[in-house]
Structures are given as structure tokens and as C-alpha cells.
N, C-alpha and C positions, 0 to 999 in steps of 0.2 A: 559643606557646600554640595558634593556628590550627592546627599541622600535628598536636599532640597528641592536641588533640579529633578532628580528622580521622579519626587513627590510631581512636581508640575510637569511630567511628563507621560506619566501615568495614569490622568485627567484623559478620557474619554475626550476624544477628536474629533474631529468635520466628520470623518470616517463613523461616529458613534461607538457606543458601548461593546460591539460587536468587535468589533477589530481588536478590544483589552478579552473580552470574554470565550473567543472563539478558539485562541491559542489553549487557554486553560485545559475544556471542553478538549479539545484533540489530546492533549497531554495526559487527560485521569481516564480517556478512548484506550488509549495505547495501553499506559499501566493496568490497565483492568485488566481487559487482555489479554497482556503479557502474563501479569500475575498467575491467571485461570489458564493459560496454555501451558502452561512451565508446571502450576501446584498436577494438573491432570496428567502429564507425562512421568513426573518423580515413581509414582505406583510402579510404574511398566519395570522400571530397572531394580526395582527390590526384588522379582521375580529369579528364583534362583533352577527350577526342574526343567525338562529339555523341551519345554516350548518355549525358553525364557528368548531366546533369540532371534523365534520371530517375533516375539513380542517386541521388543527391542529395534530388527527392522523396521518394521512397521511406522513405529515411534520416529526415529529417526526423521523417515517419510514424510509422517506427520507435522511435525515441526521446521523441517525447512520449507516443507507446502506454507504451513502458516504463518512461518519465519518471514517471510519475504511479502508480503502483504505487512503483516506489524514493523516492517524496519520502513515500507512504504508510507503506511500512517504515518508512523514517527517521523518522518523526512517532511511528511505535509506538515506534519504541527510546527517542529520546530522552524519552519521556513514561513508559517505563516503569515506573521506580523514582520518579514526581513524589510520589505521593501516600506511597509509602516515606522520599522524602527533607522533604517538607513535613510530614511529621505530624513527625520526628524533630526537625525546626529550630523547629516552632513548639513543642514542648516546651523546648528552649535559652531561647525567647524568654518564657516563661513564667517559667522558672528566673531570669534576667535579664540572659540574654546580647543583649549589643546588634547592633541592626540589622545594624553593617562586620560583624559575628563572622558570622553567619548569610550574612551575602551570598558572605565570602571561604570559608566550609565548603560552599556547594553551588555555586559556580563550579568550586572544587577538585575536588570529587567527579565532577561531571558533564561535567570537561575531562579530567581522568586516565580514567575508565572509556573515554570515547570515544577517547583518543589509545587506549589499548592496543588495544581491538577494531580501530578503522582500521587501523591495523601489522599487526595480523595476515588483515585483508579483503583488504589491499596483496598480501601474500606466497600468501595464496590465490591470489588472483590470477594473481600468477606463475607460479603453480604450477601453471593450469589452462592457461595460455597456449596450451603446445604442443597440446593439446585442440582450443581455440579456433581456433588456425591451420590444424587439420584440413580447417577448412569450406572448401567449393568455392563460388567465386564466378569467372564468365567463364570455367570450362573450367579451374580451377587451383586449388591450395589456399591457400590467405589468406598460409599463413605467419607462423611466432611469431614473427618479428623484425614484422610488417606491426601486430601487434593488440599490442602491449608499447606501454604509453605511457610517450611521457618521464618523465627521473627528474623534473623540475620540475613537470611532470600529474599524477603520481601523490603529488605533496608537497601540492600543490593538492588536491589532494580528501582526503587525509587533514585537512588544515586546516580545510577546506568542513566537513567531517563533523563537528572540533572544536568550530566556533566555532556550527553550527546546534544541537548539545549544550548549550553555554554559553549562548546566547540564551534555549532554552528554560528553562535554571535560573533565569538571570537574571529571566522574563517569569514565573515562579510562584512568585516572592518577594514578589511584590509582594500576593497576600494572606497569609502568613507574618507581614512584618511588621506588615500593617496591623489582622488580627485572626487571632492564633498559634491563643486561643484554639477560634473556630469550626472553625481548620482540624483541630487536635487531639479536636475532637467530631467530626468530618466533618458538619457545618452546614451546608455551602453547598447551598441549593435550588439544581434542576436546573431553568435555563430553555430557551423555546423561541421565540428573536426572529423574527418574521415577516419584516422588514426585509431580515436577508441571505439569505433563501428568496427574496424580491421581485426581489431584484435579481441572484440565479442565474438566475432567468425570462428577467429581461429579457438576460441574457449568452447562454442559450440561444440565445431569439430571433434575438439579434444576428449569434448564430454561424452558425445554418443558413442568414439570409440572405447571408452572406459564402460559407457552401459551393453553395449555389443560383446566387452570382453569379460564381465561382471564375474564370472563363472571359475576365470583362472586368476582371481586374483587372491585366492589360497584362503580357504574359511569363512564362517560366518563373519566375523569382524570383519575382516577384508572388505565383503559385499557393502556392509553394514555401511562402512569409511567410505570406499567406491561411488556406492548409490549417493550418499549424501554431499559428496564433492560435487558431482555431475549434476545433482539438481541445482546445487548452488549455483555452481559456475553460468546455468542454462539459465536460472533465472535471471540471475543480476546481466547476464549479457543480454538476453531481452530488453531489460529496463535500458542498456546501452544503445541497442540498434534502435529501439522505438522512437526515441528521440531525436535521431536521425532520421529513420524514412517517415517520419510526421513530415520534418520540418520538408523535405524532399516532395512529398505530396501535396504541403501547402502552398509551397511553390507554384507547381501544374494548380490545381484549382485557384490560386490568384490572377493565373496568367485566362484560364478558361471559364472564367467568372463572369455570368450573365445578366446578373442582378444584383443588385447594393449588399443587398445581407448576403450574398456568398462573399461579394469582397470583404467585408467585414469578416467575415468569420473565417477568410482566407489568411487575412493581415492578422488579426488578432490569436493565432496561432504563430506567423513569424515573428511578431513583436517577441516572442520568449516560447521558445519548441519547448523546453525543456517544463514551462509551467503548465504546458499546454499537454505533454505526455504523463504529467503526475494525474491529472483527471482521466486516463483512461489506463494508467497502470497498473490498475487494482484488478480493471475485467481481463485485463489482457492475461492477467498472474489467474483468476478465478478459471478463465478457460483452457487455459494451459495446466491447471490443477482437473478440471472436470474430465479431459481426455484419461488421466492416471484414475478416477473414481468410477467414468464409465467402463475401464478395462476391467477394474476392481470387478465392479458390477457383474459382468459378463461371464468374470472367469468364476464367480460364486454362484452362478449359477449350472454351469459346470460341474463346479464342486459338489454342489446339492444334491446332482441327479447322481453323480459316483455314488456318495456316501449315505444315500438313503437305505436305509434296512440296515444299515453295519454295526448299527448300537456302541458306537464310539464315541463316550462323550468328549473327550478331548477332540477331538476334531469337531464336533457338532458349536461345543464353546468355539472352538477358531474361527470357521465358517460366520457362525453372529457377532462374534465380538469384530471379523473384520467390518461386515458389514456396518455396526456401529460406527467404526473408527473412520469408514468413508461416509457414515452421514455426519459426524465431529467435524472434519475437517471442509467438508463442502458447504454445512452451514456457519462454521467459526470463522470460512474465509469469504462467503458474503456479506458477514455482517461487518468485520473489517474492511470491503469493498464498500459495503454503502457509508460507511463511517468516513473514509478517504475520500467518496466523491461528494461528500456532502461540505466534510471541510474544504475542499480544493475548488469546490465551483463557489462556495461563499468568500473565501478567499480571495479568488480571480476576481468577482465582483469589487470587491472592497481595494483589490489593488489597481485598476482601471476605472476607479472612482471618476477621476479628474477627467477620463475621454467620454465617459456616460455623461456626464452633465455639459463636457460639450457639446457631445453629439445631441444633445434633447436641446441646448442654446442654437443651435445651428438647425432647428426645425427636425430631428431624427425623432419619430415616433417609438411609445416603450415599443411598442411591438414589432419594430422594425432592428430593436437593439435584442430582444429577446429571439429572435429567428437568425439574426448571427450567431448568437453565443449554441445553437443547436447545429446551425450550417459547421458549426467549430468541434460539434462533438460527436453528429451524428455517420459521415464519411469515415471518420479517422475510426472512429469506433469500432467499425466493420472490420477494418484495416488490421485492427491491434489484433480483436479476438478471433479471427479467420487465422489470421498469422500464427498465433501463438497454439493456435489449438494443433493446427498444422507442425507445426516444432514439435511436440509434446508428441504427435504423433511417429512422425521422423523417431524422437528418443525410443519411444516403446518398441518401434516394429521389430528391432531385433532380438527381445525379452518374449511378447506375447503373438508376433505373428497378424499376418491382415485382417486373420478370420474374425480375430475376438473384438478389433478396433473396430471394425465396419457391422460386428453383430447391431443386431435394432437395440437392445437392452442400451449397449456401449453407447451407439449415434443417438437415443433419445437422452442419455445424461447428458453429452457434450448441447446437441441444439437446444436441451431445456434450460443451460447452464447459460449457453450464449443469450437468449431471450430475456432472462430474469436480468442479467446483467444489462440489458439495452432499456429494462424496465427501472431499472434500479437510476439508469443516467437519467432519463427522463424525467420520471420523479423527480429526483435531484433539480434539475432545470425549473419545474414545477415552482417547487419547492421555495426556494431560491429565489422567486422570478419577482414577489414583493419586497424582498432586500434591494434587488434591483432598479425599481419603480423607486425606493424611497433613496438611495443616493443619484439616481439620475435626476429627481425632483429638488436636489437640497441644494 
């Protein structure tokens, strides 16, 4: 009986083909990704002579810059089709199918979508390898057999990717069964708890005093452990304040709202802060990543002028391989940025289905619906990456000082970072804007 329903549940909706194919698509996004950021980091820690530790730093670095952008993807895939699969199960629960039935049809769903996309994020993967092994690090290229993760690693993270799928089905069931109906209204008012805005503060706090104190926290490992706590903490509490001062800001521009499509695109930001912060998540994370690449930048240039004529090749490898390792991670965490706002504004489209086709019944022209959804990303947008660059900058000043942040080298990484990413939402919007036209017309 489960697998039947299933079957006729999995039949392409009002919504189209896209709402079954879109989750996948995000899903083999993430694993690919993940796969290639994790087989390229393994190298750095077989490193055993005494530059193995900055290597090591560095790495570190790198992986929670790029960490927190792929837990952001992952968070848009798996949430993608939620309000798809909760409106569809709390109609079942209405009809009078019980709770086991509803629980075992979106585990089902949301474990099959994500094995098949991982499989194929896996084989991407693969497939980019030789690519991947191109890169020169210490005067040689990596090599594909060096970035290929084991078959047991690469089982691992297909399963990772499963079961953080399933979790989230499992954790949005729980208003399904408890009121099918409100979810089938779409009821649920949008809150704004101050509480874990509070307590991202106090994380912030915590964090720059650990990067201020980087120095006495006894050894390389220390720093190593130190620095990768404090970026974590700094970024996930980003992701926490952000969706508070959105919604905080949506507010004022709803109340200062001169024309139709700013009120739209005022309300359609309160309707759900939180969906409305995952589409500018990514530049907020890219620009607060670009302030650490411009300083990179600046201080290697520094380095240069020291170290020219010294005929040291180990420094000479340091000096390029960082610089490598800041253009790795600057373009590994745009592409992950356009990946995220590509799934999240096709997303947001597909899940506000039902108000585009009223709004186009009720006389609202597309262009009048496509200039909200910009009034919706283009404000906030400034908001996030101004903000967050400015944080990033806060973290550094006590490690690298005003000089290096405010160097031209440093401020043209960060404004070129912020632009590409205003270029990248746009597109997106572009992009986007005939998915748009064709559920507003259906």
C-alpha cells in the first residue's frame, strides 16, 4: 500500500516536473562538491616535514569557508520540495490516512530523491577528478589518484547526504501530523525569536575574542582548533542574525512601501524570513569569505616584495600555493553560491505557485510579479553582503591590522566579490523569470 501511494505521489504535479527534478539536481550539487572539497583537502594532512602545519591551517580554513556554503546548499535541497511534500501528506491526513502512512511516504520520498542525486554527485565527481588533479601544489600537480576518495568516503557521504534528507522529512512531519490542516492552508505565521539572534551575539563575541587571542592558545594545533571554532561559530551565527534583521527590515520597507512591487516584495519576504534568508545566504557567506581572501591577497604581496632574491624555495611554494588555495576557495564558494541561489529562487517560485496564479487572475502583470521578487532580493542583498563583510572584517582586525584590510589589493577583492555576487542574484532572477511566467500562466 505505502509503495503505491508513493508511486502516485511521485507523478509530476500542478507544480510540474521541476519540483520532482529540482531536489535531485541540488542533491548530486551538494555530493559533487562535497566529494571534490574533502578528496582535495585528504593531500594536505599526509604532509609530514615542518611546513606540514601550515598546510594544515590553511586547510582547515579552507574547509570551513567552504563548509558553510555546502551545509547551506544541502539545507536548500533538502527543504526544497518540504512545503511540496507537506501540503501533499497533510491532504492524506485530512482524507484519513494515519500518521505510520504519512511518516513512511516522506522518509521514502526524501531518502530515494537524495540516494539517486548523491550517486550521481559521486560520479561527477569522478569524473572531474582528472581536472581536479591538474592543480599545482609545492611545484607539482596534485594528481587524480591523490584527490579520488576512498570507496568507503565516498559511501560515507552519499549516506551523510541520505540520512540529512531523511531527518529533515522526518523534523517537518511533525506539523503534518499535528495540524494537516493549517499546513494545507499554508497558516503557519512567520516568527521572529530574538532569543537565537541573542545568543549568535554572544557566539560572535566569543569568537573574535578567541581570534584576538589566537596566539596564547599554546601551539600549532591550538590555533589550528581556535581558528576553525571561531569561523564556525561566526558563520553559523550569521546565518542566525540574518534572518532576523531580513525579517526586521522587511517590516520598515512594508510599512514605507510606495508602489505595489515593493509591497510585494516587502510581504513576500514576511510570508517566511527564513526562506527569504536562504537566497542571499550564500553572498553573504561569499563576502564575508572574500574579506579573509582580500587580506590573503595583500599580505602576499608583502610576502613577495620580502622574499624576492632569497632563492628559497620553500617559501617561494608557500607564497603560490597560498595564493592557489585563495583562488580554490573563492571560486569553489561562488560556484556553490550560484548553485544555492539558483535552487532557492526556483524553489520560492514553485512554492508560491498558488499566489502567482492569483496574482496574474486578479489582473497582476508577469512584470509586475517579477519586480517584486527583485524589490525581495535586491535591498536585502546589500544588507547581508555589507554586513557580513564588515563582521569578517571586525574578526581580522586584531590578526592582520587596518593597514592590510583597507590595502586596494584587499578592498578590490572584497567590492569585486560583492558585485559578482549581485551579478550572480540577478542572473538567477533572469534566469528563473520563465519558470515564473509558466506557473503564473497555468
Amino acid at each position: 500500500m505505502i509503495f503505491r501511494i508513493y508511486r502516485l505521489l511521485a507523478r509530476p504535479s500542478k507544480q510540474g516536473l521541476g519540483a520532482l527534478l529540482l531536489p535531485g539536481v541540488a542533491f548530486a550539487c551538494v555530493t559533487a562538491l562535497l566529494t571534490i572539497v574533502l578528496g582535495g583537502a585528504q593531500t594536505f594532512w599526509l604532509y609530514t616535514d615542518d611546513m606540514a602545519g601550515l598546510y594544515q591551517l590553511f586547510t582547515v580554513m579552507a574547509l570551513v569557508m567552504m563548509g558553510i556554503p555546502l551545509i547551506s546548499l544541502g539545507a536548500a535541497a533538502a527543504k526544497l520540495s518540504a512545503r511540496r511534500r507537506d501540503h501533499r501528506l497533510a491532504t492524506l491526513r485530512l482524507l484519513g490516512a494515519t500518521s505510520t502512512t504519512t511518516s513512511a511516504l516522506a522518509v521514502l520520498e526524501a531518502a530515494s530523491i537524495a540516494l539517486i542525486g548523491s550517486i550521481v554527485g559521486v560520479l561527477l565527481a569522478l569524473a572531474a577528478s582528472p581536472l581536479i588533479g591538474l592543480i599545482h601544489f609545492r611545484g607539482e600537480a596534485l594528481g587524480t589518484a591523490a584527490v579520488l576518495l576512498p570507496v568507503w568516503a565516498a559511501i560515507a557521504v552519499v549516506l551523510a547526504v541520505v540520512i540529512i534528507a531523511t531527518l529533515s522529512a522526518v523534523l517537518s512531519l511533525r506539523r503534518v501530523n499535528i495540524s494537516p490542516l493549517g499546513v494545507a492552508l499554508k497558516q503557519q505565521a512567520p516568527s521572529l525569536p530574538w532569543l537565537p539572534a541573542l545568543i549568535a551575539v554572544v557566539g560572535i563575541i566569543l569568537a573574535s575574542l578567541v581570534m584576538s587571542n589566537i596566539a596564547s592558545l599554546g601551539g600549532l594545533a591550538g590555533m589550528i582548533t581556535g581558528i576553525g571554532i571561531a569561523l564556525t561559530i561566526t558563520l553559523f551565527a550569521i546565518d542566525v542574525i540574518g534572518t532576523w534583521v531580513l525579517g526586521m527590515f522587511a517590516r520598515r520597507l512594508a510599512k514605507k512601501a510606495q508602489k505595489p512591487a515593493q509591497m510585494l516584495g516587502a510581504r513576500a519576504i514576511l510570508e517566511s524570513p527564513r526562506a527569504a534568508w536562504r537566497q542571499l545566504s550564500g553572498v553573504a557567506v561569499s563576502s564575508f569569505v572574500a574579506v579573509f581572501a582580500g587580506a590573503g591577497v595583500a599580505l602576499l604581496g608583502l610576502a613577495e616584495g620580502s622574499e624576492s632574491g632569497t632563492g628559497n624555495d620553500a617559501d617561494a611554494f608557500l607564497i603560490a600555493d597560498i595564493r592557489t588555495g585563495i583562488i580554490i576557495v573563492v571560486v569553489g564558494t561562488f560556484v556553490m553560491v550560484a548553485c544555492t541561489i539558483g535552487v532557492n529562487q526556483a524553489a520560492q517560485i514553485l512554492d508560491r505557485a498558488d499566489i502567482s496564479r492569483s496574482l496574474s487572475v486578479m489582473g497582476a502583470p508577469l512584470e509586475l510579479q517579477d519586480s517584486a521578487r527583485k524589490q525581495a532580493a535586491i535591498r536585502p542583498l546589500l544588507l547581508a553582503s555589507l554586513g557580513s563583510a564588515l563582521l569578517a572584517a571586525f574578526m581580522l582586525l586584531p590578526l592582520v591590522g587596518a593597514a592590510l584590510l583597507l590595502a586596494p589589493l584587499s578592498l578590490a577583492v572584497v567590492l569585486s566579490s560583492i558585485v559578482f555576487g549581485f551579478v550572480l542574484v540577478l542572473g538567477a532572477l533572469q534566469v528563473t523569470k520563465p519558470l515564473l511566467q509558466q506557473v503564473s500562466a497555468a
